[in-house]
N, C-alpha and C positions, 0 to 999 in steps of 0.2 A: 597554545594548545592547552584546551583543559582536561583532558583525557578522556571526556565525554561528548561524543558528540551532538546529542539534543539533551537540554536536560528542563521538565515541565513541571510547575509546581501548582498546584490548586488552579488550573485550568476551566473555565466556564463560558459555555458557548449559548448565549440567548437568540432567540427570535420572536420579530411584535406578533403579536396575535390580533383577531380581527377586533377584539375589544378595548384595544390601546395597551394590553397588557403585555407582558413578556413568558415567554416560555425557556424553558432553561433545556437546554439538550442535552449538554454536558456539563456534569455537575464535582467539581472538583477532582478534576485528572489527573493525579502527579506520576511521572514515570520518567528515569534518566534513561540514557540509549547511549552505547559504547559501540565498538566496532563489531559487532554482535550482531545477531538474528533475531529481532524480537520478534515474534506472533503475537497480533491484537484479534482475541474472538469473543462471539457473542452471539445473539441475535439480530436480526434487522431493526434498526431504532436503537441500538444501546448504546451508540454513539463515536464507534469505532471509527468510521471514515470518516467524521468531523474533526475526531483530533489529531488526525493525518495534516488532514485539509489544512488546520491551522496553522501548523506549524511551518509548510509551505507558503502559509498565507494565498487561500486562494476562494477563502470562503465569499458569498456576498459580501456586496457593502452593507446590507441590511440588517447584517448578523453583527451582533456583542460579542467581542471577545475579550475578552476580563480573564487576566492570571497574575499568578505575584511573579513568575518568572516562566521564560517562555524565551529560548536562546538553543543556539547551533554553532556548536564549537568556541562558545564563550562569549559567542556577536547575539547583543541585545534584541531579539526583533519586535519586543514592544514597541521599543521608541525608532525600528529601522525605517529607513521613508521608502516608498511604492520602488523607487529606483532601484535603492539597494535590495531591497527581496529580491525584486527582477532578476538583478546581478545575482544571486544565491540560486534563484531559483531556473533550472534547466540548466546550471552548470554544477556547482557544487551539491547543490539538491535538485534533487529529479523525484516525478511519481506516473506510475503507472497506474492509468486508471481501468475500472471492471469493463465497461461497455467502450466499443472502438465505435460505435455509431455516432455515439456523444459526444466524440473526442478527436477525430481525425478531420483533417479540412477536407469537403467533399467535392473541391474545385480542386485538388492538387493530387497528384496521382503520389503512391505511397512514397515511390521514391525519389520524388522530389520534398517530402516531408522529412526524410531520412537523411540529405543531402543538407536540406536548410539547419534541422537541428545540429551537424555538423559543424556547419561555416559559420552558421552565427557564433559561437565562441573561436572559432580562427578562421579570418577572415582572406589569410598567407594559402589555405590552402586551394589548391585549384579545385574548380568542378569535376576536370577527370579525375583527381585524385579522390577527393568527397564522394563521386560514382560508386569509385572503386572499394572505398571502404562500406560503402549502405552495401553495396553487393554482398562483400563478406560477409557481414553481421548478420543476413538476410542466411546466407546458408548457415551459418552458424548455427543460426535459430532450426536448422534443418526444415529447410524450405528448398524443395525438387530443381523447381525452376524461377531461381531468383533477378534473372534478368524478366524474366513475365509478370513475375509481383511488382518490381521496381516501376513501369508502366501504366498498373492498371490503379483506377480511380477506388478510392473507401466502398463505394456500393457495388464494385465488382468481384469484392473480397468476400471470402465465408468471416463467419465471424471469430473462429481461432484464428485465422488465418490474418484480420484486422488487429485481434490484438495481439499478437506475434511481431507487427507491424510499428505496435505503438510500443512494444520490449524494446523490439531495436531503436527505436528514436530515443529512448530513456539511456539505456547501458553504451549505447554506441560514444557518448559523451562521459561515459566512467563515471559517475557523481560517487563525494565522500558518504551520501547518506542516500537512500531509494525508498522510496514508501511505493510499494507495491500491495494497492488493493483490489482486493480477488483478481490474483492477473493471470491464473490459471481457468478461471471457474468456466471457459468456453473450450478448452484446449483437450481431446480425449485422455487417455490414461497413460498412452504411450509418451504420447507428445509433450504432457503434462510433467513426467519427470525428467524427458531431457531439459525443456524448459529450465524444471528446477535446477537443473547439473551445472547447466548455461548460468546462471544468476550466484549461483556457489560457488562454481571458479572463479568469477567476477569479483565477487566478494572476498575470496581468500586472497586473489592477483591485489586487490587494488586495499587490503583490508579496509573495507569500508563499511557502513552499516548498514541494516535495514529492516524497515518497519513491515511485516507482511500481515497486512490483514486480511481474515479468512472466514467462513461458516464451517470450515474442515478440521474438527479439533483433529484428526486422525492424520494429516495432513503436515498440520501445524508442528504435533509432536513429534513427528518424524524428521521434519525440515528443521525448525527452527532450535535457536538453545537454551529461550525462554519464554513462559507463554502469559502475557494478559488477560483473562476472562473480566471481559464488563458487559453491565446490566443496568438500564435503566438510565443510564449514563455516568454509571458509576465504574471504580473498578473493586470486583467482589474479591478476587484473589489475586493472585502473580506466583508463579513457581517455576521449579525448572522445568523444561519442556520434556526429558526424558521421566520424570516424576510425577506429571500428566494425571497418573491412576492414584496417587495420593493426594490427590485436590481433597480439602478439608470442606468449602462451601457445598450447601447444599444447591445451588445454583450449576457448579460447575458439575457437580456427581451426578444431578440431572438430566442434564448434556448428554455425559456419557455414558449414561444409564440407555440413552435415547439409539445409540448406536445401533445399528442390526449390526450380529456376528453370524458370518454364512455358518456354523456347525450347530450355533444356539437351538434352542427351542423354539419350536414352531407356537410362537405366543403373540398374541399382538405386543409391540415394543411400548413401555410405559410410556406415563406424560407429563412432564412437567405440573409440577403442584408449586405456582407462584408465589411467594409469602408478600406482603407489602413491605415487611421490616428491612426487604434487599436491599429496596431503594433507599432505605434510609441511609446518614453516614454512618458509619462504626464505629 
C-alpha cells in the first residue's frame, strides 16, 4: 500500500489527425487520488473524461498515452499487460459512465447485467444468490419495483432509470477506486441526491476512492472534498471543494460567475472571456 490510490504525473493523451498529425487532448495531467472524493470539472473538450478513461485504460487503441507515471495503488499500469487491467478493471476499479445507451448490452435484460457483473469476480456464488443481491442493490438505488427492472431489456428503461442500472453494476462489486462520470447528469433532483447518499456510504463503508466528474461546479462543491478545474486539457487550479468561492483562476471565477442565483438580479448571466495564455503551461 502506498497510501494513495491513483497517483498521475505529466499525463498526455494524443490523437492522429486526418493530416498524419497528432493532436494532444490532454496535455500534462498530474493529480494523486487517496481515499477521497475528488471532483474533475470543466467544460466539454477540456479533457476531463479522458483522464478517467486512462487510468482505467479503456481509451482506443488509436489513442497515445504518454506519462512519466500513471499507477493504482503502487501497480505500474504503463508496463501492466491487457490481462492485468482487465483484472483491475471491474473489480478493483470500476467507472460509471454518463450515457446508459452507450454502455449497457441491449441483448441482456438489466438484470442479467447486474448478475454477470457479480459472478464474474466470484464464481462460488450461485445465480439465486447473485439474483438476490442485483435485486437489493436495485432497491437500494430506490427503484419501486425492482424485480420489473431486473427483466426488462436497456431500451425499455428511461434513461435515469438506465443509468441507475449501470450504478449498480459498478458499486455492487464495492471497487477500491470508482471514477464516476456525470453519473447523475440524467437522474432528477430528488433522485439525484439519494444517488449521491448511496455512493457516500459506499465510500465511507468500503473507504474507497473516487473520481467524480461533472459540468456541476455546485454540485461538485457540495459532494466532493476536492475539486479539479481543467481547461484545454490542462489542469488551471485545484483547491478544496468547500473553498470553491476562493478559486484564484480566472477560468474557474468564470464558471462561477456563470451560475444563475434564483434571488440575483434579473441580468442576463455574464460570459466567459477566453484568454489563450490558459492553455498555456504555468
Amino acid at each position: 500500500m502506498t497510501g494513495m490510490l491513483a497517483e498521475i504525473e505529466n499525463l498526455r493523451i494524443s490523437f492522429p489527425t486526418e493530416d498524419g498529425g497528432w493532436h494532444q487532448a490532454v496535455r500534462g495531467v498530474s493529480f494523486s487520488l487517496g481515499r477521497e472524493k475528488l471532483g474533475i470539472v470543466g467544460e466539454s473538450g477540456s479533457g476531463k473524461s479522458l483522464s478517467g478513461r486512462a487510468l482505467l485504460g479503456v481509451l482506443p487503441d488509436y489513442a497515445r498515452v504518454e506519462a512519466d507515471k500513471l499507477a493504482f495503488d503502487g501497480f505500474d499500469l504503463l508496463t501492466a499487460s491487457r490481462r492485468q487491467r482487465r483484472h483491475l478493471r471491474g473489480g478493483r476499479l470500476g467507472m460509471v459512465l454518463q450515457d446508459p445507451k452507450f454502455s449497457l448490452n441491449p441483448v441482456m435484460t438489466a438484470g442479467a447485467q447486474i448478475v454477470e457483473a457479480i459472478r464474474i469476480g466470484n464464481r462460488r456464488i450461485s445465480k439465486a444468490e447473485a439474483r438476490k443481491a442485483a435485486l437489493e442493490i436495485l432497491e437500494s438505488l430506490h427503484i419501486r419495483s425492482p424485480e420489473l427492472v431486473f427483466d426488462r431489456y436497456p431500451h425499455e428503461l428511461s434513461g435515469g432509470m438506465g443509468q441507475r442500472v449501470m450504478i449498480a453494476m459498478m458499486v455492487v462489486r464495492e471497487p477500491d477506486l470508482l471514477v464516476a462520470d456525470e453519473p447523475t447528469s440524467a437522474l432528477d433532483v430528488t433522485v439525484q441526491i439519494q444517488v449521491l447518499a448511496i455512493l457516500d456510504q459506499l465510500i465511507e463503508r468500503r473507504r474507497m476512492g473516487l473520481i467524480f466528474i461533472s459540468h456541476d461546479l455546485q454540485l461538485v462543491s457540495r459532494f466532493c472534498d476536492r475539486v479539479i478545474v481543467m481547461y484545454a486539457g490542462r489542469i488551471v487550479e485545484t483547491l478544496d471543494a468547500k473553498r470553491l468561492h476562493e478559486a484564484t483562476h480566472p477560468y474557474t471565477k468564470g464558471l462561477l460567475a456563470c451560475l444563475p442565483v434564483i434571488d440575483g438580479p434579473l441580468t442576463p448571466l455574464p460570459t466567459l472571456d477566453r484568454q489563450a495564455a490558459w492553455s498555456q503551461p504555468s
